[in-house]
N, C-alpha and C positions, 0 to 999 in steps of 0.2 A: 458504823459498819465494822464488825468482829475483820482482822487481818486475817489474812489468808497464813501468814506467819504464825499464828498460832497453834498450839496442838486442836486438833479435832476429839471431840469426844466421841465415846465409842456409839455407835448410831446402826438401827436399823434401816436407813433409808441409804438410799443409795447416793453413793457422794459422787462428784464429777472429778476424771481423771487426767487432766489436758495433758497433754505431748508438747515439750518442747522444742520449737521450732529454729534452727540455725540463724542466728543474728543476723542483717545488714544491716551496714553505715545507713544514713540520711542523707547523706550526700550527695550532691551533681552529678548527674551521667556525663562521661565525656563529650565533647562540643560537638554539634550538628548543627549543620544551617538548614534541614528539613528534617521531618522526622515523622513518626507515625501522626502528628495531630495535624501536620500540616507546614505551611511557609512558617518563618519564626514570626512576621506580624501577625499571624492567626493564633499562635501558642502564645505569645506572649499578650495580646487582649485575652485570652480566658483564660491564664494565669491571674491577670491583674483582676479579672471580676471574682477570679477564686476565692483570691487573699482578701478583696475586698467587702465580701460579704462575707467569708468565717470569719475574719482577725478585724475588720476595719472598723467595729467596739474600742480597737486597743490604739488607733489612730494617734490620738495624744497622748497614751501612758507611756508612751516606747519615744526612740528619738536618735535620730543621724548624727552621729559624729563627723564634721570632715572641717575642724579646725585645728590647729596645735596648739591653742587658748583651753577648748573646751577638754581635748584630750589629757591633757594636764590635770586639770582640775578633776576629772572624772578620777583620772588613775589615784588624784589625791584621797579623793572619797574612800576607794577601794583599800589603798593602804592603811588608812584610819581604822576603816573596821575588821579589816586582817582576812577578808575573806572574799572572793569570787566567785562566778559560775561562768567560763567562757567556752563558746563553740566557735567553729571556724567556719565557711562557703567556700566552695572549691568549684573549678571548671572539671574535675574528676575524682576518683579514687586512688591516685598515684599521687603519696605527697611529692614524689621526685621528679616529677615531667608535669603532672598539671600545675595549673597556677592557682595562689590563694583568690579568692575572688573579694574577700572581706570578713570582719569577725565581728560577733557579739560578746559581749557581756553583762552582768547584772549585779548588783553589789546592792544590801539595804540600805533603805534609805534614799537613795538613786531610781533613776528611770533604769528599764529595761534598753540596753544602745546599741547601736549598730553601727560599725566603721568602715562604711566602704572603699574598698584598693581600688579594684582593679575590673570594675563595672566598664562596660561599653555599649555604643550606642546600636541597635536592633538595626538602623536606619544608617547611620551611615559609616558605621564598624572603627569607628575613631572612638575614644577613653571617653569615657562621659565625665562630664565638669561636676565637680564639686567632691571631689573624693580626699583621699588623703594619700601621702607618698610615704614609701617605706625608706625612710634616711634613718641618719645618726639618731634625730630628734624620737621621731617614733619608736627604734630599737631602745636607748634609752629612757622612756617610759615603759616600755614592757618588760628591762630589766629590773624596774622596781617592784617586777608583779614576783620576782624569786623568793621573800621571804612571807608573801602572805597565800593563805589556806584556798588552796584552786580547785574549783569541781568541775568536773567534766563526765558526760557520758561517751564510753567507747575514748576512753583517754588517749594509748597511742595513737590514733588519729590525727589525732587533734595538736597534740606536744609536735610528731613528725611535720606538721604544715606548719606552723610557726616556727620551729626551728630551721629549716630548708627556708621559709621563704622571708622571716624575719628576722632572724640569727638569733635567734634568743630558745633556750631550752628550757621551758618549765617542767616543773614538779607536782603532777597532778598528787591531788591530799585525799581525794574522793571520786571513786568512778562510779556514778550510779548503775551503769553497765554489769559492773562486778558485782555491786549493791542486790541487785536486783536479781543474777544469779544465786549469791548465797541463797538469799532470803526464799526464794522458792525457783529452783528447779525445772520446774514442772510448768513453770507459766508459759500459756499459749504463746505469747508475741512478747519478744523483748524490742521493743520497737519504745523507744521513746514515747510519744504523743502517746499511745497506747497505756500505757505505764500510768503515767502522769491523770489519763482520762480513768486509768479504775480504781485508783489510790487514793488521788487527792483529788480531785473533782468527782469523786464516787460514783463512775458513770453518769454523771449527770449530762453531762456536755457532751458534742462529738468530739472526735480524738486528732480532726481537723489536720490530716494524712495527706501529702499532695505530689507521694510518691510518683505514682503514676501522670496524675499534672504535668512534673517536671521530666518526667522520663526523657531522653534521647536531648533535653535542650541545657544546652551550656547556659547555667543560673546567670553567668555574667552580662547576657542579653535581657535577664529582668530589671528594668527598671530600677534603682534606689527608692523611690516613691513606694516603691508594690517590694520589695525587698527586703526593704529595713523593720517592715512589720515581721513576718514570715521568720526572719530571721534575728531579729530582737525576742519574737516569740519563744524561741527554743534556749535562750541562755533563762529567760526566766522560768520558765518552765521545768529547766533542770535544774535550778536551785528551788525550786517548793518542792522536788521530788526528793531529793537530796534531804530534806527537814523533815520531808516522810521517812525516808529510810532510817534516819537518826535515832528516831524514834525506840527501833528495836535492834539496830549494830549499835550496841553498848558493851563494852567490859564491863560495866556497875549492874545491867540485865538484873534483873529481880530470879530468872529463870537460866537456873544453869545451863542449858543446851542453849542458849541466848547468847549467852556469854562466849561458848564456847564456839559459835559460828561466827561471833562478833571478832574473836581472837585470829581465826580462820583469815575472815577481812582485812584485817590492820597486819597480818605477821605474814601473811603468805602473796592473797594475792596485791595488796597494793603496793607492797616494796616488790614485786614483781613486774610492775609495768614497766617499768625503768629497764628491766632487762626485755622487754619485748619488742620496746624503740631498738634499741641497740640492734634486735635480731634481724629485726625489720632493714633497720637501715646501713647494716652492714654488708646480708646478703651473703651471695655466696658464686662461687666462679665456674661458668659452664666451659670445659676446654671441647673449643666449637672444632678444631681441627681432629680431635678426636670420635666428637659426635657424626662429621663426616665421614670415616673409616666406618663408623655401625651405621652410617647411614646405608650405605656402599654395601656392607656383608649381608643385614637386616633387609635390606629391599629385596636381594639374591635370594635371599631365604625363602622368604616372602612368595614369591616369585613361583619360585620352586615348589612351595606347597600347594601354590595354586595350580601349579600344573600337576601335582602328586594327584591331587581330587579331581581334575578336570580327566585324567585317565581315568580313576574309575568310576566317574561318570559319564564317561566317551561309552561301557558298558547296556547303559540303558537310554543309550541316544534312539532309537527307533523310538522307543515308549514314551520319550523325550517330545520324539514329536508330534506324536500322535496322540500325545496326552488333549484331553477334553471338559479338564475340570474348571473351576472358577476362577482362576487365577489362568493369564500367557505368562510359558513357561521359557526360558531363554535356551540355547543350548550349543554349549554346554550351560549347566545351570549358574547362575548369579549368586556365588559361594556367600555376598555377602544380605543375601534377602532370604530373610526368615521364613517366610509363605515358600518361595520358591523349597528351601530344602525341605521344609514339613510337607511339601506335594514327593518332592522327588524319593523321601524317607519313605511314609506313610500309602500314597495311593500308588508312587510306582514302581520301588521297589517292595511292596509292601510286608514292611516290617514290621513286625507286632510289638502294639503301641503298648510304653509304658504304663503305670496307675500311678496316679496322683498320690502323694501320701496324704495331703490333706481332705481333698475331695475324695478320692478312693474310685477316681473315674478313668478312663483310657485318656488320653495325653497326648498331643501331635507336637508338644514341646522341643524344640529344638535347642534347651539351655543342655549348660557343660553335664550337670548333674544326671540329666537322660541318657543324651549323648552317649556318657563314658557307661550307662548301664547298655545300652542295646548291643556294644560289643561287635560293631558291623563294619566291614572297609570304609565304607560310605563316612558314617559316622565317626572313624577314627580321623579320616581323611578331614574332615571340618574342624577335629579338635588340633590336630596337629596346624595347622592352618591358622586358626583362630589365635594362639599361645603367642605365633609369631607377630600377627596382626595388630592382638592389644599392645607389645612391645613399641611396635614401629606407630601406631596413632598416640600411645600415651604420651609416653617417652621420645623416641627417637627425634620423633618429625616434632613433637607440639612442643616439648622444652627449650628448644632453641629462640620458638615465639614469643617463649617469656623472659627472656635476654634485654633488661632496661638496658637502652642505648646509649643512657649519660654516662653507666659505667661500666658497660657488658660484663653486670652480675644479675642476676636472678634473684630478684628479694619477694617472696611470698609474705602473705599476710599470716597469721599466726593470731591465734584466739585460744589464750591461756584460760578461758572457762569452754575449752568446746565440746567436751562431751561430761554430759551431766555428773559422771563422776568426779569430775572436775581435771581430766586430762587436757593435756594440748589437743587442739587440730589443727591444719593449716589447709591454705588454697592460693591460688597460683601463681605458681600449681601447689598444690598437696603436696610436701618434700617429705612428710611423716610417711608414704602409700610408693617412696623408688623403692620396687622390688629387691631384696635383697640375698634370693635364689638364684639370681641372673647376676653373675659377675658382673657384667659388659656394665649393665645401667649405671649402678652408682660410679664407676671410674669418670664418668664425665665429666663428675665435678671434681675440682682438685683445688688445694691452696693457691691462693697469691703468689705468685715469682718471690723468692724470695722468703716464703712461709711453709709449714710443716701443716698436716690437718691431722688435726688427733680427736681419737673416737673413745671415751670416756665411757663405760657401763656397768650398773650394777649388775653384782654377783648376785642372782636368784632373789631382785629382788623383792618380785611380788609372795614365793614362798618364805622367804623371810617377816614378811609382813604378816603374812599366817602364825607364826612361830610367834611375831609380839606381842597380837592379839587373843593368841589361846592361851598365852602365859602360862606355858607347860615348858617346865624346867628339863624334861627331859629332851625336848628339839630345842630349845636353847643351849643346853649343856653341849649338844653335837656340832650346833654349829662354832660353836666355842674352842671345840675340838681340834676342830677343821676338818672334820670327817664329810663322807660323802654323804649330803641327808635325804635322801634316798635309798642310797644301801640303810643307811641305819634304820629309817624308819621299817622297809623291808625286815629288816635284824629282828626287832622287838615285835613287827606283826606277824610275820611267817614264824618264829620260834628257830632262827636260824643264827650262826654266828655270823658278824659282821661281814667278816673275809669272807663270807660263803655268799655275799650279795650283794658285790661288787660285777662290774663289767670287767673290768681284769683283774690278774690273777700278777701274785708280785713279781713273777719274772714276765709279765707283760703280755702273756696269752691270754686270749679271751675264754674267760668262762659263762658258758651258755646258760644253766641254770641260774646264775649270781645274774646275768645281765637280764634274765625272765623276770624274777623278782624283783629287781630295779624297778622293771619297765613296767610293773605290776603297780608297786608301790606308788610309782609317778602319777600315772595313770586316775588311780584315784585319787591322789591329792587335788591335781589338777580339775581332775571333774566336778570335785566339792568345790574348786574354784570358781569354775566358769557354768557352775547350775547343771553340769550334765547328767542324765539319768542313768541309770546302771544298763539300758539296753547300748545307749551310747558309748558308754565306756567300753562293756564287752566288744562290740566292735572294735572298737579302737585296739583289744588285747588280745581280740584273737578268742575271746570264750563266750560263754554261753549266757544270758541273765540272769540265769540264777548264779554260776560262779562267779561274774563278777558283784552281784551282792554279796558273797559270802567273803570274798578278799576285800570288800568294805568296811565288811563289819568286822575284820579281824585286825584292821588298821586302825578301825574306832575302838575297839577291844585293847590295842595294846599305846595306842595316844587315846585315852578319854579324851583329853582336853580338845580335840578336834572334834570330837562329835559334841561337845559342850557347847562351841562357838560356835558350828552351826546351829544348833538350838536354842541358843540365848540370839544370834541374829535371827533369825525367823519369828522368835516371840517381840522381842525390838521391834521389828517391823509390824507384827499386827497388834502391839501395843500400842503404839505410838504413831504409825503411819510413817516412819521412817528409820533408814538406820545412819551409823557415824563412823568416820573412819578413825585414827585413833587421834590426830589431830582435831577432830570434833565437826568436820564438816557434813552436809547429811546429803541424804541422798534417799528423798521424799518417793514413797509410796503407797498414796493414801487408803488404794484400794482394798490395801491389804488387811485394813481397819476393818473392813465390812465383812457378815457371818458368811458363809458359805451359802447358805439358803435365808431369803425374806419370804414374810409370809403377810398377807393382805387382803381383804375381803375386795372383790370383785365390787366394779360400779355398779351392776343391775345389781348385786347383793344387798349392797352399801344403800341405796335406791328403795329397799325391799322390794322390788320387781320378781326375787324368786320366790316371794311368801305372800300369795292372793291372801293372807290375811292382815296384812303390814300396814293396810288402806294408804299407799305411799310413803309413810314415814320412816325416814331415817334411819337405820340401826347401827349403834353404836358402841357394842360390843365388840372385845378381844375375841378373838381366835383363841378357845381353849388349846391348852398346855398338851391335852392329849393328842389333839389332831395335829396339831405343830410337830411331836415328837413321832407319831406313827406316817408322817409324811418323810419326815427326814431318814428313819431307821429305813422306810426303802427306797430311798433314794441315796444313802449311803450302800446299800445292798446291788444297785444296780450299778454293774459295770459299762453297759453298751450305752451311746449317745440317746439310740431310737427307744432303749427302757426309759431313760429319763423322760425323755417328752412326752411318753406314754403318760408317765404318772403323774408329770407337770398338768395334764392336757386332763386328766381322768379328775383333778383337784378343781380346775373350772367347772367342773360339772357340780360340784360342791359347794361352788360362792367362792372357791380361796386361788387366788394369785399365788403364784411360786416363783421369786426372778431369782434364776442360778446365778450367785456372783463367782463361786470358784473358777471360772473364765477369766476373771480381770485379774485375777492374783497370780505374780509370776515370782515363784519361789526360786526361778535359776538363775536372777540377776542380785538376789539379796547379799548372798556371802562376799560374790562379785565385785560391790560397788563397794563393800567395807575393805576389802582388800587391795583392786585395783584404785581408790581413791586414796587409802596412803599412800601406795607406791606413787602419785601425784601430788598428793603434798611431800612428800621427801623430794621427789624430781627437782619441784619449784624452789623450795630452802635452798636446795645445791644451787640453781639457777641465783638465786639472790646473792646468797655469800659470794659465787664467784665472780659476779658483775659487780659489785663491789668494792673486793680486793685490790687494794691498792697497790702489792706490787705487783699483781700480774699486769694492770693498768700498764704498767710501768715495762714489764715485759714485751707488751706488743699483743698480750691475748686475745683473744676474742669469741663468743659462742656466733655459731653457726645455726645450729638447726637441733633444737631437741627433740628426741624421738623414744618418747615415755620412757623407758630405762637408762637410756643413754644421750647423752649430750655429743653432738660434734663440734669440734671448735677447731683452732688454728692459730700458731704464734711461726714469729720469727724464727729461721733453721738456728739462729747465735743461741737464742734462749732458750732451745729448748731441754737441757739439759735440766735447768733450775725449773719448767713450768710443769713440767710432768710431774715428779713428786708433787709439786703445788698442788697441783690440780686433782692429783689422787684424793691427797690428803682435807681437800674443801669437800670433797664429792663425801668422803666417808665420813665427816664429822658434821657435816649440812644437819643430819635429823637430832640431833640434841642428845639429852638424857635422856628423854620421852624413850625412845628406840633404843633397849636393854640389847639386841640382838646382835652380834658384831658384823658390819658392814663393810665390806671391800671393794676394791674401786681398779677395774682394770685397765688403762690407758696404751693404746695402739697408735702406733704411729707411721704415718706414708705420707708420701705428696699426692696421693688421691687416692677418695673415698673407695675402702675396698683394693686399695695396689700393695703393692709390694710392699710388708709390714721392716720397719727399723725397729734397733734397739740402740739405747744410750751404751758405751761402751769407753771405760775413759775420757766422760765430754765428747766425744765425737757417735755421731749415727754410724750406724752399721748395719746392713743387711741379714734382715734373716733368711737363713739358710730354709728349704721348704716352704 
């Protein structure tokens, strides 16, 4: 079976393009003694027949540990051959409040094993017999698992649960998890069993999934008997996926871009896991007496907005009631029911309905985008409402519920491959998504008693990133400078002097024209960044589409090198099916491979069903050259959707098939994922080097919460004198040589996110003034 890892050749047929689906753990849903399948003696019998007819083949290959003889001997095995694959059972997804339930591992040469803790009995809620205890004896067998080669998928999981609940901190060496990101992207399910079924068991098998099985029941209720397979299954599992992956994460790769995602592997993300335990398990601190005060202002507000709308809605209370449509109408109207306002919008104050921009149809849409186009009290009245509302459900009210009680901090999960360009995300909550237009929100977190939080962020650095990959000496030369590179690139595109395209002026007035061309020049940078078309930009500037193509192209006019890089990525992309960031990671888009138009002889063609003289047989000829060519020229001619189907529609009448692929090609994310995935591997280098460093260790430092340019962290008020510089000076030196472009590194400092900014002054903090 050819790897999905490989390049694709360039192909007339249409290739499949899966969507990447946001990862979940395997792990235990938290404990329920009822659940959707039923009492737990009912889940627990069709659990046991589950395991027992997909896995009970592997009955005897797998095997219970729950001696201190055999545990011994096993871990001996293990150490011998220098290498591991362990997973852990949990009664949840909280390494810090749930319990371990028990762990697998698999070593060659060895059974596939399984070591039950912490199993209990369905029946009579007492420890089920025959387990193992977590003393001295067992910590010191797992600390001789620290100098041999550990795999794990979804690692900090796994390292967090043995550490909390057996004291021992290992080093994961290999995360299939990661593995499996690099390697493609684009894969439908990163799910384990999944993985493992299209790799190395080539589809052959099912993927024997019992997610849903165990849903809502605490694992510790299943049996050892019906467990130990189940759960032996998944350490061996991960280590034949793991011999798969190895396969192609090599530095030695035969195939340079192999190599270079291989390096991606070992240098970024996997000395990265180490700092995502730490992020995870450090956390971060909700000050709840303050979250009280915006509870208090926020709910006022709140309040208040609802009574802002319910006035003028009190307006068309008769209409109100005498409405007759499909929907009962409340009244005053129920601000927070969609149906209700698109009646009260649409049929009673009838206000003329938006057009879809995709459909191109009328609209009873009550999202913000509408909303703020209809321009109507009504409709301001829901937005003004609405802004307060997300605040007080996100935020306000729900952050407090994710306050762990062991240590009333807030530790979210965090998934250093979560968006396919290879950015962080997080979840709960999302600490990457506190608003940071809204003072109020972010102050609620604040340092430890006794700790400073310092907010760490690159200078420009996703346009910097532009600058190292266009490898144009002249935006390098400016940043070099320390000029504003903006004005300058303005400078060289407008035909302007520098000083003439600045926002101020050197005695400190604003200059209007200098700050147009700024905002010009931005403008476009930015929109070669993030894929935006020139009608988009215009907007965004204030002109027209044709003037904003023309300050385009005077920007690519006076930097080639920026319109080069977009064009060497776009040919990237539909060369190869992907592009790289400059640390070599990709960012797979197969589609882009495929021609713009395929051409195909229809089944009843193909049939000879259209040639009463074919006497049924086959026809096996190409689609001459010319008809391919005079089908394309007018369909390259045709601008409107309904010309195209015309002419797609008029070529069936001919025998030929037409599938338009220019649909699946999305030329606005290509420059994108080259740019905003360095600015991701630079993020993470910094994140490494500085979870590392040993005297910040030593200082008290700590990251908090990375937020794609910036890191927040936090140290001792004593130290921070000496951790600042530190800490600058890690963040700017994180990208290597690789990164010609000069990088700076700005450090803020307050006792909460967003407060009152200090400066070091003589070793002591001081307040800034403003």
């Amino acid at each position: 079976m050819q790897s999905l890892f490989d390049i694709p050749e360039r192909s007339n047929k249409t290739a499949d393009s899966a969507l990447i689906k946001k990862s979940t753990t395997k792990k235990s849903a938290p404990v329920a003694t009822k659940s959707s399948g039923g009492s737990i003696a009912s889940r627990v019998t069709t659990i046991k027949a589950a395991v027992a007819k997909a896995l009970g083949k592997y009955a005897d290959e797998y095997e219970i540990i729950n001696t201190k003889e055999r545990l011994q001997e096993y871990i001996d095995h293990v150490v011998s051959n220098g290498v591991v694959a362990i997973d852990t059972e949990t009664t949840g997804l909280d390494p810090l409040q749930d319990d371990i339930v028990g762990i697998s591992m698999y070593t060659p040469g060895e059974k596939s094993v399984y070591i039950p803790i912490n199993h209990v009995s369905y029946v009579t809620g007492l420890p089920a017999k025959n387990q193992m205890k977590i003393d001295d004896f067992f910590r010191e067998q797992f600390e001789r698992l620290l100098n041999v080669y550990i795999i794990m998928f979804n690692a900090p999981f796994d390292i967090r649960v043995i550490w909390h609940h057996v004291g021992v901190r290992l080093h994961c060496n290999w995360d299939c998890y990661l593995g499996a990101r690099c390697l493609n992207d684009n894969e439908p399910s990163n799910k384990l069993k999944k993985l493992h079924q299209k790799y190395v068991l080539r589809g052959e098998e099912d993927a024997f999934s019992f997610d849903e099985l165990f849903k809502g029941l605490n694992f510790a209720y299943v049996p050892i008997s019906t467990a130990y397979i189940y759960a032996a299954h998944d350490a061996i599992i991960t280590f034949e996926y793991y011999e798969y992956q190895k396969k192609y994460l090599r530095l030695d790769h035969e195939r340079p871009d192999m190599r270079d995602i291989a390096w991606v592997f070992f240098n970024i993300e996997m000395p990265c896991i180490d700092a995502v335990v730490d992020l995870e398990d450090t956390g971060i601190e909700l000050d709840m007496e303050y979250n009280n005060k915006l509870k208090e202002k926020y709910h006022k507000i709140l309040d208040e907005k609802k009574a802002e709308f319910e006035k003028v809605c009190s307006m068309y209370s008769d209409e109100i009631d005498n409405y007759r449509g499909k929907i009962r109408l409340d009244n005053p109207i129920s601000i927070d029911s969609t149906q209700q306002l698109a009646a009260l919008l649409y049929d009673i104050a009838k206000i003329p309905q938006q057009i879809d921009k995709k459909t191109k149809k009328p609209t009873r849409s009550t999202s913000e985008e509408v909303l703020k186009a209809l321009k109507h009290p009504l409709a301001d009245a829901i937005l003004a409402y609405r802004a307060y509302s997300t605040i007080v459900s996100t935020f306000i009210d729900k952050l407090p519920e994710c306050v762990n009680p062991k240590d009333g901090r807030i530790h979210c999960k965090f998934n250093q491959y979560g968006a396919d360009t290879g950015r962080f995300s997080s979840s709960d909550p999302n600490m990457q998504n506190i608003p940071s237009h809204n003072k109020d929100i972010r102050k609620m977190f604040k340092a430890t008693d006794g700790y400073v939080i310092l907010s760490a962020d690159y200078s420009q650095q996703e346009i910097k990133g532009m600058a190292q990959m266009c490898g144009d000496d002249g935006m390098i030369e400016a940043f070099r400078q320390g000029k504003d590179f903006y004005a300058e690139i303005a400078s060289v595109a407008f035909g302007y002097p520098y000083e003439e395209c600045l926002e101020f002026r050197p005695d400190g007035t604003t200059n209007p024209a200098g700050k147009e061309r700024r905002a010009q020049a931005k403008s476009i940078l930015l929109g070669i960044n993030y894929g935006r078309g020139a009608a988009s930009i215009a907007e965004q500037i204030g002109c027209t589409k044709k003037e904003a193509e023309r300050i385009k192209d005077d920007v690519f006019n006076g930097f080639p090198a920026i319109a080069e890089f977009e064009r060497q990525s776009f040919e990237m992309a539909e060369s190869l099916g992907y592009v790289t960031t400059l640390w070599g990671r990709k960012r797979r888009f197969p589609a882009m491979m495929l021609p713009d138009y395929e051409f195909d002889w229809t089944d009843s063609h193909k049939s000879g069903e259209d040639d009463p003289l074919s006497f049924g047989e086959e026809l096996d000829e190409e689609i001459p050259d010319s008809v391919v060519n005079k089908y394309v020229n007018k369909l390259n001619r045709a601008w409107k959707k309904e010309d195209k189907l015309k002419i797609i529609n008029d070529a069936k009448h001919e025998g030929i098939q037409i599938v338009d692929n220019r649909g699946k090609k999305d030329y606005t994310k290509i420059v994108n994922a080259r740019i905003q995935g360095t600015a991701a591997d630079m993020t993470k280098l910094a994140m490494i080097e500085l979870n590392k460093n040993e005297r910040l260790k030593e200082l008290g430092f700590r990251m908090l919460v990375p937020i794609h340019d910036e890191i927040l962290a936090e140290c001792p008020v004593e130290d921070v004198a000496e951790v600042v510089p530190l800490f600058a000076k890690i963040m700017s030196e994180a990208p290597g040589e690789r990164f010609v472009v000069p990088i700076s590194c700005d450090v803020e400092i307050a006792y909460r996110w967003y407060g009152e900014k200090y400066t070091i002054k003589d070793g002591e903090l001081v307040k800034l003034e403003g």
